[in-house]
N, C-alpha and C positions, 0 to 999 in steps of 0.2 A: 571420659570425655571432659573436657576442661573448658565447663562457660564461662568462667567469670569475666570475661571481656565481650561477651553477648549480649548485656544488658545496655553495658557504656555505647557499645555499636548503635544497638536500639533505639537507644537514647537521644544517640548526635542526629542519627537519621532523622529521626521524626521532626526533633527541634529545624537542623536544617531545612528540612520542607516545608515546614510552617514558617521560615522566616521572612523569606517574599513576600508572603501577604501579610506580615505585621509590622507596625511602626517601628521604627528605631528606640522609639523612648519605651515603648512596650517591652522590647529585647531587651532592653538596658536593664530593668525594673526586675524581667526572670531572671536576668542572668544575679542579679542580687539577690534578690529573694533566695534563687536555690544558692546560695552562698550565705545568708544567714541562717536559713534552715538545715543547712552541713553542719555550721557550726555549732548547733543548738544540738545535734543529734550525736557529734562527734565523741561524746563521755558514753555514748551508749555501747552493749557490746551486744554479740551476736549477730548469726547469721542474714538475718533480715536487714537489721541496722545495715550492714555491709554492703546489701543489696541496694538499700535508699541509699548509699553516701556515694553508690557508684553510679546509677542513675542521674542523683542532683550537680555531682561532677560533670558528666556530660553533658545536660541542659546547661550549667553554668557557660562550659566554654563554650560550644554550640550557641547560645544565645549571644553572647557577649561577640564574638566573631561576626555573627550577623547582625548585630548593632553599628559596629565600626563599620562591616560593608555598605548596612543602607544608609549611614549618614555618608560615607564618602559617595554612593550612587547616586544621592539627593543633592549634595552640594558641587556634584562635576558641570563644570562651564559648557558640557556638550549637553547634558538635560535641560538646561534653558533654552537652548537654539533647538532641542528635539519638541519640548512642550509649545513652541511657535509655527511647529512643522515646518521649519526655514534648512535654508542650502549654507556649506559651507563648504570650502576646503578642508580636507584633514590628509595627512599622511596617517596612514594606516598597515601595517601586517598581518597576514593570515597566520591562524593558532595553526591548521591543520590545512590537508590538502579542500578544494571544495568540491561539493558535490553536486551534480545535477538534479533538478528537478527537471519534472516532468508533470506535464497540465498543459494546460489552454495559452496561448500566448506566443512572442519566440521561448526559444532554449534561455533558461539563467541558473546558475547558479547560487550555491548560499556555504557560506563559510564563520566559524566563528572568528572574528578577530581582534587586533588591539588598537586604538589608536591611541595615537602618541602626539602628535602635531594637531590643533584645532586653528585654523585660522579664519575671525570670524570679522569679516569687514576691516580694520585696519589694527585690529587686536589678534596676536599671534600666543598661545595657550598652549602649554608645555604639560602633559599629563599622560597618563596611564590608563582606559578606559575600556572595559571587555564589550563589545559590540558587537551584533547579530547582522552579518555583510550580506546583502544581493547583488548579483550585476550579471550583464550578458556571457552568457557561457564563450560564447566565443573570443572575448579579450579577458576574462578572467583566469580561461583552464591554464592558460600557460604560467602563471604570476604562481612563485612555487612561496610553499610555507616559511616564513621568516624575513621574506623577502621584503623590503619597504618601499610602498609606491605612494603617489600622491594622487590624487583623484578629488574630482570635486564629488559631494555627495547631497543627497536628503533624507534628514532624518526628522524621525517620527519616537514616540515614546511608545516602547513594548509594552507588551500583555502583561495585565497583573498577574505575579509569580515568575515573574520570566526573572533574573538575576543580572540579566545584563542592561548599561546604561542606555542605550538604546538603540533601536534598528535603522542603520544606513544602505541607502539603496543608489548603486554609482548613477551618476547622471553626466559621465563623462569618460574617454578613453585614460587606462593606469598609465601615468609615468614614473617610471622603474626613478625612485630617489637615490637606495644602494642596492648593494651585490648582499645574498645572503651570503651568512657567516661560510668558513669553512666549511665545516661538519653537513651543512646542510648542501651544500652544492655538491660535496663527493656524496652525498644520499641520492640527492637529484642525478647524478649522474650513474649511479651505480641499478638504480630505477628503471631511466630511460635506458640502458644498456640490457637491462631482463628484458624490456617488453621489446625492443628492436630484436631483441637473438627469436624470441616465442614467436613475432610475425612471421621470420625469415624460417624458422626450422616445421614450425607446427601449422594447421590448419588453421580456420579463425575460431573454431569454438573454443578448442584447451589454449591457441595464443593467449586469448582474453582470459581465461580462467586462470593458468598458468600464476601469474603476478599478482592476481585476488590472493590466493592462497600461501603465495610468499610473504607479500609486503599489507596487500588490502588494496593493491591498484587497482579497481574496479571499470578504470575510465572506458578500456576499451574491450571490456566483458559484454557481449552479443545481448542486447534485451531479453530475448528470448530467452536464453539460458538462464538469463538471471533469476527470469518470472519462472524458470523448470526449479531453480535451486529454492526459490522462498516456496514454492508451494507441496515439494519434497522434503521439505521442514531441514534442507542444507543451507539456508540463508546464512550460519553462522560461521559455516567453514569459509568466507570470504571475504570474514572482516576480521583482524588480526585480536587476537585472543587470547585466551591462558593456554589455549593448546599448542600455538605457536611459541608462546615462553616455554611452556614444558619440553618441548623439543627439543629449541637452543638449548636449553642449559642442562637438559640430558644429553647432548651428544658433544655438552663441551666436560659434565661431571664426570661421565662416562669410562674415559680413559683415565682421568687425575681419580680414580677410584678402584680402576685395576692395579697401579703401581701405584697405591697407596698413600697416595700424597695428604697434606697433614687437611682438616676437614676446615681449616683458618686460610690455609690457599688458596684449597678449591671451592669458595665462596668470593673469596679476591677474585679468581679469576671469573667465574662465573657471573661475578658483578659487572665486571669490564663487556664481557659479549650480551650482556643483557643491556650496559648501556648504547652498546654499541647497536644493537638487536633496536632500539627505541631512536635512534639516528636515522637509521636507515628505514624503518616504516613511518617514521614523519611523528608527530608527537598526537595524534587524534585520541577523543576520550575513550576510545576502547583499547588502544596501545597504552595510554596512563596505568588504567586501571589494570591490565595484564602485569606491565610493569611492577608496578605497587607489590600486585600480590607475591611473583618474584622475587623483590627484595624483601620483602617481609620471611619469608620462607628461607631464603640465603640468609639473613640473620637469623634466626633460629639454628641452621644447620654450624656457624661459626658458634654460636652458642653453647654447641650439644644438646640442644634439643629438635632435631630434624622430625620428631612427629610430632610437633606442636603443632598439627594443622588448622584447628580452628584460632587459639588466639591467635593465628597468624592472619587467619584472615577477619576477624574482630577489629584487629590493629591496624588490618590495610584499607577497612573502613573507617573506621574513626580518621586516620590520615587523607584517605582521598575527598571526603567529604570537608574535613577542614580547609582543605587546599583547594579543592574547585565544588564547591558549594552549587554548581548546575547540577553536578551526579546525581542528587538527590530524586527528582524527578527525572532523569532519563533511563527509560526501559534496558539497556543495554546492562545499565549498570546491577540496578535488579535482577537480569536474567544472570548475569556473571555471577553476582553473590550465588543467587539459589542457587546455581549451578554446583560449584564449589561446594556449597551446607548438603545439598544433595547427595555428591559424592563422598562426600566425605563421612555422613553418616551412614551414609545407607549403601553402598557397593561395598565396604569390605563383608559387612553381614550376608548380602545376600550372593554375594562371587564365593564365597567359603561354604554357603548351603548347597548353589550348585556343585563344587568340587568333590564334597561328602555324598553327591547322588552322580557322581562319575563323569561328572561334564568334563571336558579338557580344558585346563587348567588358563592358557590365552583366549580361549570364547569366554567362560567362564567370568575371567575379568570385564572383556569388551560389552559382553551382554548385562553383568551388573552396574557398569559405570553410563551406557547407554540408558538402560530403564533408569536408572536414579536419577540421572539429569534431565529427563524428557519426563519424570512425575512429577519431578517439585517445578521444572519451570515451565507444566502444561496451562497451569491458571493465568500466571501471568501472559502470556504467549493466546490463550483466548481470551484474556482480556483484552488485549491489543488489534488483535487481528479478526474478532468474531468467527473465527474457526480455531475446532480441533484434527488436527495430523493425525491420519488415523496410518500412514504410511511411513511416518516421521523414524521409529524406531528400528522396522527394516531397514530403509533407505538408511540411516546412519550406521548399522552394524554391517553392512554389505561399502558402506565409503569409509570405515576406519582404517583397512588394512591400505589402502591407497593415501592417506594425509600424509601421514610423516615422511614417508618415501616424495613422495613430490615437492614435501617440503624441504627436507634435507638436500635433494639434489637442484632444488630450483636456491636455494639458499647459496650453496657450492657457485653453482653457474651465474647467479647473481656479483657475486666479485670478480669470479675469472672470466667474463665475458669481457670487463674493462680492460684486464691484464692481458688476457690471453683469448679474444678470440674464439679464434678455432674451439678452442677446448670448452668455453662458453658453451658454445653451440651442441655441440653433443652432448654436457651435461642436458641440456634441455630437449634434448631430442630424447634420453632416457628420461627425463621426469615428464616427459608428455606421456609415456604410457599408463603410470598413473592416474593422469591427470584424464586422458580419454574415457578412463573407468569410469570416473564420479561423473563425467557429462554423461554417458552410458545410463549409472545409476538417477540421479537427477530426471533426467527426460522418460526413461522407463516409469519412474516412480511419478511424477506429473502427471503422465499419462494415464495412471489408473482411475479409471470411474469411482466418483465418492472418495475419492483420497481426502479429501478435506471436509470434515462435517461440520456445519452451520452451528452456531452458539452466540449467546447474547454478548453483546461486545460492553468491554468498559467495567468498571468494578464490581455491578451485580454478578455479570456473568462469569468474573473470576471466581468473587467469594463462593459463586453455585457450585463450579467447579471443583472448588478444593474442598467444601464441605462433603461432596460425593468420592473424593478419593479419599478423603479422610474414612469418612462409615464405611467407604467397601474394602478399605487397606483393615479398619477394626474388625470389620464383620469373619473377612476371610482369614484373619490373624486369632480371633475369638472362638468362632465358628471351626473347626477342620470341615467335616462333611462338607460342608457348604464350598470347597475349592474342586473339588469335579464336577461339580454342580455347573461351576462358573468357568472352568475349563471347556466344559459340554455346550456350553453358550454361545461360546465365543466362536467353537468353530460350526456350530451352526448356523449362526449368522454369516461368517465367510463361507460357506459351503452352499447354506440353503438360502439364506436372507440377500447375499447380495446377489447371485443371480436371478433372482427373482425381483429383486428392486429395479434393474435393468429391464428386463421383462415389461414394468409396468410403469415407467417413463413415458409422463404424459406431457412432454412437450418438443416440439411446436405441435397445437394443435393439427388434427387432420385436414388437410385444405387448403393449408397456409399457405398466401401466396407472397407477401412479404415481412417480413420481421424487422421491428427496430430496437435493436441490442442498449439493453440499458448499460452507458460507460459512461457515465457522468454526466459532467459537464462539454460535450462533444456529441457528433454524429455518427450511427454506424448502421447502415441500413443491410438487410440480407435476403434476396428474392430465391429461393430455393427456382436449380433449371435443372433438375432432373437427379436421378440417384448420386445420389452425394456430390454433387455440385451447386453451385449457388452464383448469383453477380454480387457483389461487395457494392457498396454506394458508401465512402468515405470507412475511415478505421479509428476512429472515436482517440483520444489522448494517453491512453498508457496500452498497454502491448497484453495484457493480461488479462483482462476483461475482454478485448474482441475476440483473442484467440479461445478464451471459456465460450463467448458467445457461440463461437462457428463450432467449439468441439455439443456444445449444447444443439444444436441443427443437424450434427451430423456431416457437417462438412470437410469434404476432404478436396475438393479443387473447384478452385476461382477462373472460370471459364472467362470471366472479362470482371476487371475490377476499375467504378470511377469515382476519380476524388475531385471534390468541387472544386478545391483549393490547397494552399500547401500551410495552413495555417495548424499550429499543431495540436487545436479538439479536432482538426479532422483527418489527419496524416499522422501525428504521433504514435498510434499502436499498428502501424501499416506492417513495420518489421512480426510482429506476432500474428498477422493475419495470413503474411505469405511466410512465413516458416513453417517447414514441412509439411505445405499442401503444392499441389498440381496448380500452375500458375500458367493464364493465358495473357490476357492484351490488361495493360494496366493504361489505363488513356486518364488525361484533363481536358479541360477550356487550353485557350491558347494562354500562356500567362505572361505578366510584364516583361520584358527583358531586364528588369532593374530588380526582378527577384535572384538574391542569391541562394535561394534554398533549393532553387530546380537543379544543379548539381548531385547533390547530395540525394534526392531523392528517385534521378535518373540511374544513382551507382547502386542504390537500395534493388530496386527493380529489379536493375541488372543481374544483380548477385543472387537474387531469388531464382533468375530463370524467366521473368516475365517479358512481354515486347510490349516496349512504350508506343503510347500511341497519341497526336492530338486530333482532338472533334472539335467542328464550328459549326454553325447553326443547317440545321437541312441532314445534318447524317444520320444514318439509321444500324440503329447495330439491333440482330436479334442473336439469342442462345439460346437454344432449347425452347421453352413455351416462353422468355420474357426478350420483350421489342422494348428499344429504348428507341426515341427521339429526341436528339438534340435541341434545343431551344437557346440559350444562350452561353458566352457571350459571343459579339461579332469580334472579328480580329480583331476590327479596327480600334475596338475600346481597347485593346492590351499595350496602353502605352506605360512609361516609363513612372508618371504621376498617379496613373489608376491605381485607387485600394484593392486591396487582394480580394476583398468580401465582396467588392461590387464585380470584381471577374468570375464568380463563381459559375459552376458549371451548371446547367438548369437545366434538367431532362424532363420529359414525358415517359411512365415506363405504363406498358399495358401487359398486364396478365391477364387470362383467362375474360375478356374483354375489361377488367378492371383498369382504370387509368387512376396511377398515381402520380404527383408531379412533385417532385426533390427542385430544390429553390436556394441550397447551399447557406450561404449568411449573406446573402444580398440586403444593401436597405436600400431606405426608400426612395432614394433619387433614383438606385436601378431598378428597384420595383416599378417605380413611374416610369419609366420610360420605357418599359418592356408594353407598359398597358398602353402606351402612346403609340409605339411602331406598329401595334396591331396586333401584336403575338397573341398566337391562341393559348391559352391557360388552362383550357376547359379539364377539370380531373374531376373524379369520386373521391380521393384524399390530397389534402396538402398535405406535406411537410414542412411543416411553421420554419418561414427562414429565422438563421441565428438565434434559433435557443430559446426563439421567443423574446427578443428586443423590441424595444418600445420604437425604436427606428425603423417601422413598417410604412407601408401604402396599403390605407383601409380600400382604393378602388382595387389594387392589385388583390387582396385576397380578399373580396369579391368577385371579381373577376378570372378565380378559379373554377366557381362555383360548387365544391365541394361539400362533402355531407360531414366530412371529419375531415379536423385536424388533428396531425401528429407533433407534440411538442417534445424534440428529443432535449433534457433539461438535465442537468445537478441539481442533488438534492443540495441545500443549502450554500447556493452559489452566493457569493458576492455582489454579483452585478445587478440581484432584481431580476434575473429572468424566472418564468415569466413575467411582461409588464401587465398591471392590470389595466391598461388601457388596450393594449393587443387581444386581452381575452376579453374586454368587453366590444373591440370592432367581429372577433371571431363569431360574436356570440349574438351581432345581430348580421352576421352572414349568415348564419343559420346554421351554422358548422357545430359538431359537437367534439369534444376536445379531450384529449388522451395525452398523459403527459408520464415519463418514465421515470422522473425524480417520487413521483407517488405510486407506480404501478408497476414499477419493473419493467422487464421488457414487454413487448406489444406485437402483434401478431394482427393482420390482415387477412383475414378467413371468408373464403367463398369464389363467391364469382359475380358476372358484370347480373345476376338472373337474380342473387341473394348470397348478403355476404353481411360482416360483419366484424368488429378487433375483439381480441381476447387479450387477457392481461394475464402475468407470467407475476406474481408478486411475492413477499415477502418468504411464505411456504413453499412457493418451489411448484404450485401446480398451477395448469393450465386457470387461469383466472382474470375476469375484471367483474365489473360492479353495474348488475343492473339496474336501469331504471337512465335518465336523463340526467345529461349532463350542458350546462349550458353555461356560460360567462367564466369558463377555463378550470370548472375544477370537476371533483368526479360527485356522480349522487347521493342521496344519503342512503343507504339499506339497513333493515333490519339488522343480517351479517357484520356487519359493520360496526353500528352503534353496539353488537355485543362483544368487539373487540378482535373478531375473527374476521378472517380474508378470503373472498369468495371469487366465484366463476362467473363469468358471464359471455355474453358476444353480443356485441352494441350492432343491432341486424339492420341494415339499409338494401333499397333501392332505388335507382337513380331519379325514378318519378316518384317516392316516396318512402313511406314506411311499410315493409313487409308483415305479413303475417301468418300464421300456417304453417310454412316449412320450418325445420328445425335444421342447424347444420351438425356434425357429429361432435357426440360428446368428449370434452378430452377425457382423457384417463386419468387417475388417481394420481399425482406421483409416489406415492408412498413412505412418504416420510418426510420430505422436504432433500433428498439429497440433492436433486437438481440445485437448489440453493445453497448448497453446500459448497458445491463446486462453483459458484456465483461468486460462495465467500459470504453469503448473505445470511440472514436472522429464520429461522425457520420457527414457525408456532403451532402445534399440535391441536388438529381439529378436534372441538369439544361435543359431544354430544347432546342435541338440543333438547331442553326440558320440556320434556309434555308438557300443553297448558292445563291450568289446574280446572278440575271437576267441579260445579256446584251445584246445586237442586235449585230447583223451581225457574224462574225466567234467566238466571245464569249458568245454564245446564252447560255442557261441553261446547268448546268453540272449534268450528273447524276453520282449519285455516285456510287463506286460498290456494289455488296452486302455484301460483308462479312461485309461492313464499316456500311453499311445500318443498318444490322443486329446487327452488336456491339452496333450502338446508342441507340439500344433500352435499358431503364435502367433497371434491375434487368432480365436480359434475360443473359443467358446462348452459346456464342458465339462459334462455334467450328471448329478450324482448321485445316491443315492437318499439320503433325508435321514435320519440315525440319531433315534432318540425321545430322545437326551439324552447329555452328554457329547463330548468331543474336546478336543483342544488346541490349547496355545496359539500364533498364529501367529509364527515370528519374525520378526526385523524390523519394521518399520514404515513408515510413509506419508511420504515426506520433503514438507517442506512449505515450501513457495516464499516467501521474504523479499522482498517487496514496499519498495516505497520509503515507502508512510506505516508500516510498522514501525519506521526509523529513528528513527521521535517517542521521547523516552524516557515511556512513558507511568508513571502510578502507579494502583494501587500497582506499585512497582517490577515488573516479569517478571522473571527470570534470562535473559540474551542466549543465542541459541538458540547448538547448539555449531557450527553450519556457516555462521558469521555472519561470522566472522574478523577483522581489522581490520579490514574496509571499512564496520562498524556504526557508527551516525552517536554 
């Protein structure tokens, strides 16, 4: 094995990442210093010497690069107008295609890009400036890469460590300045020519996937599918990669290698279709980095050294890193390297052990280049995502034999569809079969209960990670006996442990008659009406959390689904809520006619199988045991001018005699004026309108009368929700307050006789926190203060506080995989210390019972409920860093503080 270009890599990377957060003149100072101290050392000989001069080399350039960057990022004429937070014009270009977010708000997009033109008041500024772009997805998606528009903007100055000059966000419609170049309009064209033939030939699921796996067009890849691909741990077969390079320029070396052409050719050529290969998927930092590695490999093989594989990829770091100095901190780039050091150290060894124990020589490979690349990039990948794929390495050995065939002939069909048509089209009708497979494989592997287990997100939980495959790869490499040992493990956990973990899923509690789905920053209510059915009440903002929620309930069809509004925390994950389940009446309020998004959300329905429906005030819809009532809005508010929030749909739902009342994001002019017409309110729960905004009506929620409120809330939202002015009118309403940003989901347990919420938190079992909660946060518990997450059910009745009955215990979940499949942090119940013994007037303490009874882990604790008042809980909800958080979205967030450098 050949490191000596391991260190230099090492080297740049680190310097690189640290140079964002350090001064220019500091850069300057290392990059001398290791340049005096090379030279001091240079008369030395020996192996170590060698190692420092190649080290202080790399900091040298590495620093020095990032000197000249941040004095040019510090003295750009767009960082003065961004440190003012002021508007300017600029003509601007996209680096790459862009991409949608998804969150609370309309649709926007975000792209990296350049600007070139700054025109600031009557001064006109001629530069070069890499900039972090947002703007409305809808006049954005079409403005292709390279393309130069003018747009007025406002910018703002990025996050420290961010590398770019800084963040513009469009405050006006692009107008197109020029035409991209050549090269990139026949891309553009050869692009939209795949996804036209894939609509026409294929169904919508492989259409959309089809072009992911060609180019990395993802635009019009099904949500769904997407959230089956990331949680089958296929996310990567969708974004254009070294698997993709490897392809190309194996099926272009392939032939100039049977007729023996000279190895200085077939590098020539091979360069031309890789460049050509990086034209036509658009120039994005995972296509660079493919690229790179590529050519670095094609020159070695002109070389005569075609198994130079590591300084090839040594060299294509040190290169990408000097050229786009973002790499450094983005995961992608990370997974690819390990990817690659994985493979390349570790699959020939272990493809060659199987082969000597009689495997067939193509599994053989697939299975040792699968496990090398899913070991070394399992840390990073739960550092990012607080889950481990425990599904990850079937699902991928079961979608290899289908990549390259779909790719090769969507590749084919990608040119001759411009040319020729016809022949277009049935290349793609055969690379749909392919392609139908891995959706096949994808949504089977989603589908499995516990496919994803719970792990601490962010650097701890890598390092933990890779310290445990480190001692168990020595132990069982050290140790032989000890590998039947761990073979006999394994599959008694799959054989006996996981059904039985099933078995003993204790959630939704027994009784449950409504549940609010913790999805962030949005709403997503679920009233179970009978064996696997439920009503939906709004579908929270990404499409993968509601569809966890409803596979967590047990839900398999939506007898009537309603959404207050079309705004997207509450319609966004709608597509994953009615994906493959049984779909009845999907209804709203009447909405604006000046809304353009009831289109789009009429064709959604439609395509599901759903019938649209609109309610105005006086209707009554029942399902199974849950009665809704209508309450707002009137028609007549649905004018042209009304905000979407104040037309929100405001129901009365009664189960079991329980009246809860959903109140959408109304504020408070419509809050007031519902308490004015007279409307009856009367519930045993609100649902705290919009999140929890400070723009309430203290009479309106008063004038529910309620014993609890439900604040469905983001952990660490932007906006202040909740306000603490709303939890302090909640809190002399006498309401007691339940909020999902700290407790996970929330359960509605009992009936109108004696009932009570249960909290679903961190670990995955049925849980909340006894004792009072008053002025919006939860109480303090013993449990609690010792670090652990407990059970409870906050028990009311409607003339007061109950006492006596108990409602049924949940059940253990047994591990936390409930949380798993959340995506969420799970923490291992600890065993509570006897109190300690002493003689004489300190003799044994016994403890009382309710405490008794709270220790017990996965037990269902229940109080009697105080009429007002209690404290604050401490601690809070940790909240799992998902892989689309890495997007830097705007307006800027502040990086969560458990994020560490592994944040993209």
């Amino acid at each position: 094995m050949d490191l000596r270009l391991a260190p230099l890599a090492a080297a740049v990377w680190l310097t690189t990442l640290l140079a964002p957060v350090t001064a220019p003149f500091l850069l300057g100072s290392a990059a001398c210093a290791a340049c005096v101290l090379a030279v001091a050392l240079h008369r030395h000989r020996g192996p170590a010497t060698a190692l420092v001069l190649t080290v202080l080399a790399g900091v040298a350039v590495a620093a020095a690069t990032g000197a000249v960057r941040g004095v040019a990022r510090e003295g750009s004429p767009l960082r003065a107008v961004a440190e003012a937070d002021g508007t300017a014009s600029v003509v601007l270009e996209l680096d790459g295609d862009p991409r949608l977010l998804r969150g609370a708000g309309p649709p926007r997009v975000v792209a990296d890009a350049t600007v070139t033109v700054l025109v600031d008041g009557s001064t006109t500024h001629r530069l070069r400036a890499e900039v972090l772009f947002f703007g409305p997805a809808e006049e954005w998606r079409r403005v292709s890469p390279g393309q130069r528009v003018r747009v007025r903007v406002g910018l703002s100055l990025p996050e420290r460590g961010d590398d770019v000059v800084a963040v513009v966000s469009a405050r006006g419609p692009p107008a197109v300045v020029g035409e991209p170049d050549v090269p990139q309009r026949l891309a553009g064209a050869l692009r939209e020519g795949l996804s036209g033939s894939a609509r026409r030939v294929l169904e919508p699921g492989p259409a959309g996937l089809l072009p992911g796996l060609v180019v990395g067009d993802t635009r019009a890849m099904d949500p769904v599918l997407e959230e089956d691909f990331r949680r089958a741990g296929l996310a990567h077969l969708t974004a254009v990669s070294g698997a993709n390079v490897a392809i190309v320029l194996a099926g272009v070396l392939g032939p100039l290698r049977r007729r023996a052409v000279d190895r200085r050719v077939q590098a020539a050529v091979a360069g031309l279709a890789l460049m050509g290969f990086v034209v036509l998927a658009g120039p994005g930092p995972s296509v660079v980095r493919a690229a790179a590695m590529g050519a670095v490999t094609l020159l070695a093989l002109a070389s005569g050294r075609p198994r130079a594989a590591l300084p090839a990829l040594g060299a294509a770091v040190c290169v990408l890193l000097l050229v786009d100095p973002g790499l450094a901190g983005d995961p992608g780039f990370a997974l690819s390297v390990a990817a690659t050091a994985g493979i390349v150290l570790l699959a020939p060894g272990w493809s060659r052990r199987l082969r000597q124990r009689g495997c067939w020589a193509p599994l053989a490979d697939a299975l040792a280049v699968s496990a090398a690349a899913g070991v070394v990039t399992a840390p990073i990948v739960a550092g990012l995502s607080g889950t481990v794929s425990l599904v990850s390495l079937p699902a991928n050995l079961l979608a290899g034999p289908a990549v390259p065939a779909a790719t090769v002939l969507g590749l084919a069909a990608t040119v001759l569809a411009v040319l020729v048509p016809p022949l277009g089209d049935a290349l793609v009708w055969l690379a749909g079969w392919p392609t139908r497979w891995l959706v096949l494989v994808a949504e089977s592997a989603a589908a499995v209960p516990d496919g994803a287990a719970g792990w601490p997100a962010g650097t701890p939980g890598a390092v933990l990670l890779t310290v445990l495959l480190l001692a168990g790869g020595w132990m069982l490499w050290r140790f032989r006996r000890l590998r039947p040992l761990a073979v006999a493990a394994v599959v008694g956990l799959v054989v006996v442990g996981w059904p039985v973990r099933q078995a003993v899923r204790g959630w939704p509690p027994a009784g449950s008659v409504a549940v609010a789905c913790d999805v962030g920053q949005g709403d997503a209510f679920v009233l179970p009406a009978g064996p696997g059915a439920g009503v939906l009440l709004d579908a929270g903002p990404d499409v993968g959390a509601v569809d966890r929620c409803l596979d967590r309930l047990g839900i398999d069809a939506l007898p009537l689904v309603l959404i207050s509004h079309l705004d997207a925390d509450h319609v966004g994950g709608l597509a994953g809520a009615l994906g493959g389940r049984e779909i009845g009446v999907v209804a709203t309020g009447t909405l604006s006619p000046a809304d353009d998004r009831a289109h789009a959300f009429d064709g959604l329905v439609h395509r599901a199988g759903g019938t649209r429906a609109v309610l105005v005030p006086g209707d009554r819809r029942r399902t199974g045991g849950v009665a809704v009532q209508v309450l707002a809005p009137a028609p007549e508010r649905a004018t042209g001018a009304a905000e979407a929030n104040d037309l929100s749909l405001v129901v009365r739902v009664e189960v079991r005699g329980l009246r809860i009342l959903f109140s959408g994001d109304l504020g408070a002019e419509a809050e007031a004026r519902l308490v004015a017409d007279g409307t009856d309110l009367r519930a045993d729960v609100l649902k705290v309108p919009h999140h929890g905004s400070g723009d309430a009506d203290p009479e309106f929620l008063a004038a529910s009368g309620a014993r609890v409120a439900l604040i469905s809330v983001g952990a660490d939202n932007t906006y202040g929700h909740p306000a603490d002015r709303l939890l302090t009118w909640l809190a002399r309403a006498g309401m007691r307050v339940h909020r999902t940003d700290r407790e996970g989901d929330l359960a509605v347990v009992g009936s109108a006789d004696g009932w009570g919420v249960a909290s679903r938190e961190g670990d995955g079992a049925a849980a909340a926190h006894p004792g009072g909660v008053g002025g919006g946060a939860a109480g303090r518990h013993p449990a609690a203060a010792a670090g652990r997450r407990r059970s409870s059910v906050t028990r009311c009745r409607r003339a007061g506080p109950t006492s006596g009955t108990h409602l049924p215990a949940a059940r253990r979940d047994g591990g936390g995989g409930a949380a798993a499949r959340a995506g969420g942090q799970r923490r291992p119940h600890r065993r509570a210390r006897p109190p300690p013994r002493h003689r004489g007037a300190r003799a044994r303490r016994r403890r009382p019972p309710d405490r008794a009874a709270g220790r017990r882990a996965g037990a269902v604790a229940v109080r009697r409920s105080p009429a007002r008042g209690g404290r604050r809980r401490a601690g809070g909800r940790r909240r799992t860093v998902g892989l689309v958080d890495q997007l830097r979205q705007g307006p800027r967030p502040r990086p969560h503080p458990r994020r560490g450098p592994l944040r993209g």
